[in-house]
N, C-alpha and C positions, 0 to 999 in steps of 0.2 A: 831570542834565546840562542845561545849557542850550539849550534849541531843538530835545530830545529828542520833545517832542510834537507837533512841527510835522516833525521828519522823518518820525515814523510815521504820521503822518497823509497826509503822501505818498506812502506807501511802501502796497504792497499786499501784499510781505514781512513778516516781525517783523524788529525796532529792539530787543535783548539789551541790559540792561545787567546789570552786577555783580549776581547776586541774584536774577537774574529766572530761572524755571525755565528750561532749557532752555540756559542760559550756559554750563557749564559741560563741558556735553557739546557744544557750538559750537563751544570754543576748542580741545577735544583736536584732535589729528593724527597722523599715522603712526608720526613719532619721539616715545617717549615722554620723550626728554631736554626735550623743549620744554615751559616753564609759564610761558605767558603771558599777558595778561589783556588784551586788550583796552577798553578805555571805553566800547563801542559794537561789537556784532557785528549788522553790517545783513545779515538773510539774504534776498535780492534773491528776487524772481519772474520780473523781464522786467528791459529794457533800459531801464525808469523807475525802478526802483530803484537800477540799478547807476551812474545820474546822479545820484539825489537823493543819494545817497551820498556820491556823489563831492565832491558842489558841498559837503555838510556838511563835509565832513575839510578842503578846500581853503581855505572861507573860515573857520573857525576855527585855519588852521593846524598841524590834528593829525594826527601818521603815519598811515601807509596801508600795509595790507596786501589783500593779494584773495587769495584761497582759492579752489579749484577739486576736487583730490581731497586734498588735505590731507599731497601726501605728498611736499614738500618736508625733505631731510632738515636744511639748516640751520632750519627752522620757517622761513619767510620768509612763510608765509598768514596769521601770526599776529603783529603787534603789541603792545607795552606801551603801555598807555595814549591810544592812539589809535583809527583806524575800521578794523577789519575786514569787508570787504567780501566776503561767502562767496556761491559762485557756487552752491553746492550742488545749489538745486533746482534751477538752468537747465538739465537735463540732456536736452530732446528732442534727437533724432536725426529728420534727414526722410533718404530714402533716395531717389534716381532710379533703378533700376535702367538704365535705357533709357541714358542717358550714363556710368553705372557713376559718379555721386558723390552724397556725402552730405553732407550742412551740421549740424550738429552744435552746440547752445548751451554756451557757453564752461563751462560746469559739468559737464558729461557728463563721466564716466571711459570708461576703453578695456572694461571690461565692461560696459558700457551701450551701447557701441557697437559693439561686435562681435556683441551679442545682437541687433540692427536691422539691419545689413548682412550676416551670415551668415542672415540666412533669404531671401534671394537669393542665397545664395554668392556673398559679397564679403564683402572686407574689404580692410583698408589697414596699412601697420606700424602698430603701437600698441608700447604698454608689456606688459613680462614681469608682469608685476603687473594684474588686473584695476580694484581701486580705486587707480589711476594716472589721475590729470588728463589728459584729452587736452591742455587750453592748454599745462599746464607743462613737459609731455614734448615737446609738439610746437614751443612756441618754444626749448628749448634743443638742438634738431634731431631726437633721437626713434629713440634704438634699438629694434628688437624682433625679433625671427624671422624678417619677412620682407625686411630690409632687404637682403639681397645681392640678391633678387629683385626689390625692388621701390623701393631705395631708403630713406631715412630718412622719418620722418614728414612732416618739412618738404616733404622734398623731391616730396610727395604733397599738398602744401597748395595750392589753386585761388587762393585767398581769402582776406580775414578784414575782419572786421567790428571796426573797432576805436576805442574811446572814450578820445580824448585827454586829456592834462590840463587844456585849455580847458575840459571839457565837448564837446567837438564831435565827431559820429561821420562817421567817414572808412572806406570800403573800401579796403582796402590789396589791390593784386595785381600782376601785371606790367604791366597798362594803366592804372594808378592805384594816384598814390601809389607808384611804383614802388619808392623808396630806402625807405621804411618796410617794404613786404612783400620786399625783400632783407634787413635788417638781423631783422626778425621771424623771420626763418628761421637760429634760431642765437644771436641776442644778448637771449636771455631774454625774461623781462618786465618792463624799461626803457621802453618806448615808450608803453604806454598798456595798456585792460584792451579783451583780445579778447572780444565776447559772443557771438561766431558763427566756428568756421571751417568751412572750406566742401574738401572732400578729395576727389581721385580714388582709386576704387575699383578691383578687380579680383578676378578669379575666384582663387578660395581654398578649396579645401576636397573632399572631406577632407585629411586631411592624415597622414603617417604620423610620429608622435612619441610621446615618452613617454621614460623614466628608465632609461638603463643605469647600473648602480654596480659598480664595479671594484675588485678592495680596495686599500688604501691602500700595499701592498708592491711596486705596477706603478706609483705613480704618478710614478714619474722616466721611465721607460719609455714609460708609457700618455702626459705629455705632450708627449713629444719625437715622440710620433707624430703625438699632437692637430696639433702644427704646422704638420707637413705637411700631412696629412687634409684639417683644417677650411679652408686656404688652398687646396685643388687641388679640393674640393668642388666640383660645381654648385651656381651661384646660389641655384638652388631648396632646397638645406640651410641653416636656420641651428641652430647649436650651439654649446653651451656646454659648458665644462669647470670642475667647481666640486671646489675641498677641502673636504668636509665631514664633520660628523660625524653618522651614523644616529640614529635613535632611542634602540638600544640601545647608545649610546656607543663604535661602533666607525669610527675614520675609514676614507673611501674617495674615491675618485673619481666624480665625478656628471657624468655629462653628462645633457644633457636637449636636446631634438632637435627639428627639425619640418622635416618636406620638403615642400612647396608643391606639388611635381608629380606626377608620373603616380606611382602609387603600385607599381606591379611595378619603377617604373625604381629608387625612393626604397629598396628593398629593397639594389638592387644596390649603391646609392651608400652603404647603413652596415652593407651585410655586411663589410667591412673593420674597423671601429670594434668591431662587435660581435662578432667572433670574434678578435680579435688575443689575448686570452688569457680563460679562464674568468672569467665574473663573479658576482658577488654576486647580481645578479637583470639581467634584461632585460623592461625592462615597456613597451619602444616597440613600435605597434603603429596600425594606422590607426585615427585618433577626429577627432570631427568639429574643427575649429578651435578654437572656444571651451572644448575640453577642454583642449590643450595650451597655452592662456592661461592657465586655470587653477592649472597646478603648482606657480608658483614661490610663490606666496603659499601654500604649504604648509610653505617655507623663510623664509618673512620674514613673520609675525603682525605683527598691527598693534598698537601700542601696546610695542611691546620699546621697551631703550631702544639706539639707533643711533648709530652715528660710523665714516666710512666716508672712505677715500681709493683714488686710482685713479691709473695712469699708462695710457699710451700703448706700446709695445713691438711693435718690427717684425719681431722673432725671439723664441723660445723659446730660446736657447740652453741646453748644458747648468750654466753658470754661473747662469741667470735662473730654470733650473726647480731646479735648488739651493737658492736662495735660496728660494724658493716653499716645495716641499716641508719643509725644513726649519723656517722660518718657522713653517709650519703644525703642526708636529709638538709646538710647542708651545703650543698655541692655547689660550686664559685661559675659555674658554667656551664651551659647547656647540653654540651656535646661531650661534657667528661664525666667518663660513668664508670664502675665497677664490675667486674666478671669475673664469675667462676665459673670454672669449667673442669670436669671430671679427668682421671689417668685411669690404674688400674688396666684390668686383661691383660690385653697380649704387652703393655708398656711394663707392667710389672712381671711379665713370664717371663723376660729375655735376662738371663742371668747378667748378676751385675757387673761381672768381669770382660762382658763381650764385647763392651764399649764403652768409650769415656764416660758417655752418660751418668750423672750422680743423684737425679730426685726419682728412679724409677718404684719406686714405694710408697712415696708421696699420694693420699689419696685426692688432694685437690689441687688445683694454682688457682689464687685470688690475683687481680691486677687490679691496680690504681691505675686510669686512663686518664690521665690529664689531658682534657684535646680544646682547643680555643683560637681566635682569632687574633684577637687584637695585642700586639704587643706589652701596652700598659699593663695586663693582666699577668704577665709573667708570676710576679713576684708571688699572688695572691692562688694564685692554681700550683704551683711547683710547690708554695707551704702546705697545700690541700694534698697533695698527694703524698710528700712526705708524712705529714703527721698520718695518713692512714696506712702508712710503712708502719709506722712505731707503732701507734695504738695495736696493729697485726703480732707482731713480734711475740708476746707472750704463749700466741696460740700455732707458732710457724713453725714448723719441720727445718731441719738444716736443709742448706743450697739456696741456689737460683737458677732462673733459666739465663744466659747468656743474655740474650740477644733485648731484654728486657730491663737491661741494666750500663749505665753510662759510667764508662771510667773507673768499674771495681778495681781496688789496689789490690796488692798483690797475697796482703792476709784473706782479703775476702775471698781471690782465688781459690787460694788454698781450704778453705771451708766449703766454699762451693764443691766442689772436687772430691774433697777427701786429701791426706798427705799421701795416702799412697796413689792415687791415681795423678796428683797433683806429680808429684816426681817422675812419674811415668812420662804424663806427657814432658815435661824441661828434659827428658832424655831423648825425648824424640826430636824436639825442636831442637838442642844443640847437636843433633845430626843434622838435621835436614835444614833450618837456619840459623846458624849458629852466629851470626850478625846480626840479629833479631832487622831484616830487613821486611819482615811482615811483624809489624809493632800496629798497624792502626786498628787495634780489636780487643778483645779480651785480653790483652798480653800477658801471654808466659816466656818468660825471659828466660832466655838462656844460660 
C-alpha cells in the first residue's frame, strides 16, 4: 500500500497489512459473525500513533474504524478495506486514590480496570463482561452492577481526552468543550477517538453476589416477582434476570446479583429472592468485586457467533412475561438466552438534560441473545431473536441502548434519542466532524 512505510515509520506501534503475521488475529472480535479485513490494522502505542493514523485514513480517504475491546457486536472496530485503528495496547490505568479517580487510556477494558482501582477499593460502573471497552461502553452511556448505586458509566465520566477529525486534540468536560462532553455521554463514537477518560471512583467492595438458578417451571412466577423485587431493591442491589439454559441442557432461571453495601444488610435485601421457592443451586455469596465481574463471560465466550435485540419495558406484566417465557421455551440454541435486568436509582436521578442518554426512566432492558456456533444456524437464531423483538414491541418503552443494535437507520436514531436531543447531537457532529469521518457507528450524519 502506498505510504505504508512512511506510516510505520511514524508509528512506534505495528502497521498490519493483509499477510502480515499477526493480521489476522488483529481483525478478530468478540462477535464471530464479523469477517472483516481491514487494508491497514495500525496497532497504536500512544497518542502519536492514534494521529498518524488518523491523518493516513483521512488524507487517502479510507474508512475508519477504532477498536478498543473489540466487542462491538455490529463489528463497527473493524472495517473493509480501509484503516483500522486498534487501541488495544493503550490500556494504562493511573488511579488517585486521595480524590477517589482514575484516568484510564482509551484501550483499557473494564477488567483491566477494575484490577487497578479495586486494590484500593474502588471502582466505578463498568461492563458485565471484563474484555468490554471502557471507551465503547462508556460513550454509549454504560450499564453495569453498580448503576442504581452509582449511576451509568457516563454519568461517572470527569473528562476525556479527545482526537478530532481535524487531527486536533481537545479536552471535553463540563468547563470545556462543554456540548462535546454532553453529546459524548450517550451519542457513541461519532465525535472523535477518546485516548484518555478520566472517571470518578468510589468505595466498592466486597461485595455479596453470585448465581442463583431457579428452575425453569417458576419462571412465570419467579419473574412477576423479579419486578417488583428488583424495582423496590436498594440502590446498592444490581440484578439480573436471565432464561437460560445449563450446561447440562436444562432451562432455568438465572439471576446473577451484586450488592455494593454493607454486607449483613445485602443478606436481608435477597433473602426474599432467594427463598421465595427451592432452587437449583444458590451460589451468591460475599467475593471480592472483580469476582462478580467475572461471571457473565462465563455465559457469553468470545468468538460465538451473536445477533442480539433489545427493548425498553416499564412493567413485567403477565402478558410480557408470557411472551418471554414462551418465546424461550423455544430457543434454536444452547447458549442463546434472554435477560432482564433492572435501571432506576441513581440511572433515573440524573436529569434528563445532563446527557445524551434517552431510556433513563425506562424501568427494565429485555435482551434477545442470540449466541451459537455453527454457521448453518445463522438463519434459524437471527429469525428467533428477531421475532422476540416484535412479539416485545407491544409492551416496550421508546429508545434503545446503542451498542445493542446493528445498523439502526437514521428514523430509528431519531426515536432512539428523542428530536430534540437527536438535533443536538447533528450540531455537535457538524462541528466537530463535519465529513462524517467517524460514520462506522450509530451514525448521526452531519
Amino acid at each position: 500500500m502506498q505510504g505504508i512505510e512512511q506510516l510505520r515509520a511514524a508509528m512506534r506501534g505495528a502497521a498490519l497489512l493483509p499477510g502480515d503475521a499477526g493480521y489476522d488475529a488483529g481483525r478478530e472480535i468478540f462477535n464471530g459473525m464479523i469477517d472483516r479485513r481491514p487494508a491497514v490494522i495500525a496497532q497504536c502505542s500512544g497518542v502519536a500513533d492514534v494521529m498518524r493514523s488518523l491523518e493516513f485514513a483521512v488524507t487517502r480517504s479510507l474508512p475508519l474504524s477504532v477498536r478498543c475491546g473489540g466487542h462491538s457486536l455490529p463489528g463497527y472496530g473493524v472495517c473493509d478495506g480501509g484503516v483500522m485503528i486498534d487501541l488495544e495496547k493503550m490500556n494504562h490505568v493511573y488511579v488517585d486514590p486521595v480524590t477517589r479517580t482514575a484516568r484510564a487510556q482509551g484501550g483499557a477494558n473494564w477488567g483491566q480496570f477494575d484490577h487497578e482501582t479495586q486494590a484500593f477499593g474502588l471502582a466505578t460502573t463498568g461492563g458485565l463482561v471484563r474484555s468490554t471497552g471502557i471507551g465503547g461502553l462508556t460513550l454509549a452511556g454504560g450499564h453495569g452492577f453498580l448503576m442504581r448505586r452509582y449511576g451509568l458509566a457516563c454519568d461517572n465520566l470527569v473528562s476525556a481526552d479527545v482526537l478530532t477529525a481535524s487531527g486536533r486534540m481537545v479536552k471535553a468536560s463540563a468547563t470545556e468543550n462543554s456540548e462535546l462532553f454532553w453529546a459524548l455521554r450517550g451519542g457513541g463514537g461519532n465525535f472523535g477517538i477518546v485516548t484518555s477518560f478520566h472517571y470518578q471512583l468510589h468505595q466498592v467492595g466486597p461485595v455479596l453476589g453470585g448465581v442463583l438458578l431457579i428452575p425453569f417451571a417458576e419462571a412465570h412466577a419467579q419473574l412477576k416477582f423479579y419486578d417488583s423485587f428488583s424495582v423496590s431493591a436498594p440502590d446498592e442491589l444490581g440484578v439480573v434476570a436471565a432464561l437460560a439454559t445449563l450446561p447440562d441442557g436444562t432451562k432455568a432461571v438465572v439471576h446473577l446479583a451484586c450488592y455494593c453495601g454493607p454486607l449483613d444488610q445485602g443478606e436481608e435485601v435477597l433473602r426474599p429472592i432467594r427463598t421465595r421457592c427451592a432452587p437449583i443451586a444458590d451460589q451468591i455469596q460475599p467475593m471480592p468485586y472483580t469476582a462478580v465481574q467475572s461471571i457473565v463471560e462465563h455465559f457469553n465466550p468470545r468468538g460465538m457467533r451473536n445477533y442480539w435485540k433489545m427493548v425498553y419495558v416499564n412493567e413485567l406484566t403477565d402478558d410480557a412475561i408470557a411472551t418471554l417465557t414462551e418465546h424461550y421455551a423455544k430457543v434454536p440454541a444452547p447458549l442463546t438466552h434472554i435477560v432482564v435486568y433492572s435501571l432506576g436509582g441513581r440511572v433515573a436521578a440524573v436529569p434528563d438534560s445532563d446527557t445524551a442518554v434517552s431510556y433513563r426512566r425506562s424501568r427494565h432492558a429485555v435482551i434477545g441473545i442470540g449466541m451459537w456456533e455453527d454457521p448453518a444456524d445463522d438463519a434459524k437464531v437471527t429469525a428467533w431473536v428477531r421475532e422476540f423483538a416484535a412479539k416485545m414491541q407491544p409492551f416496550a418503552s421508546a429508545g434503545f441502548y446503542p451498542n445493542y443494535e446493528a445498523n439502526a437507520d437514521a428514523g430509528a436514531l431519531v426515536s432512539a434519542f428523542g428530536e430534540e436531543k437527536y438535533q443536538r447531537l447533528v450540531a455537535v457532529k457538524r462541528q466537530y466532524d463535519p465529513n462524517n469521518v467517524f460514520r462506522l457507528n450509530q451514525n448521526i450524519v452531519p
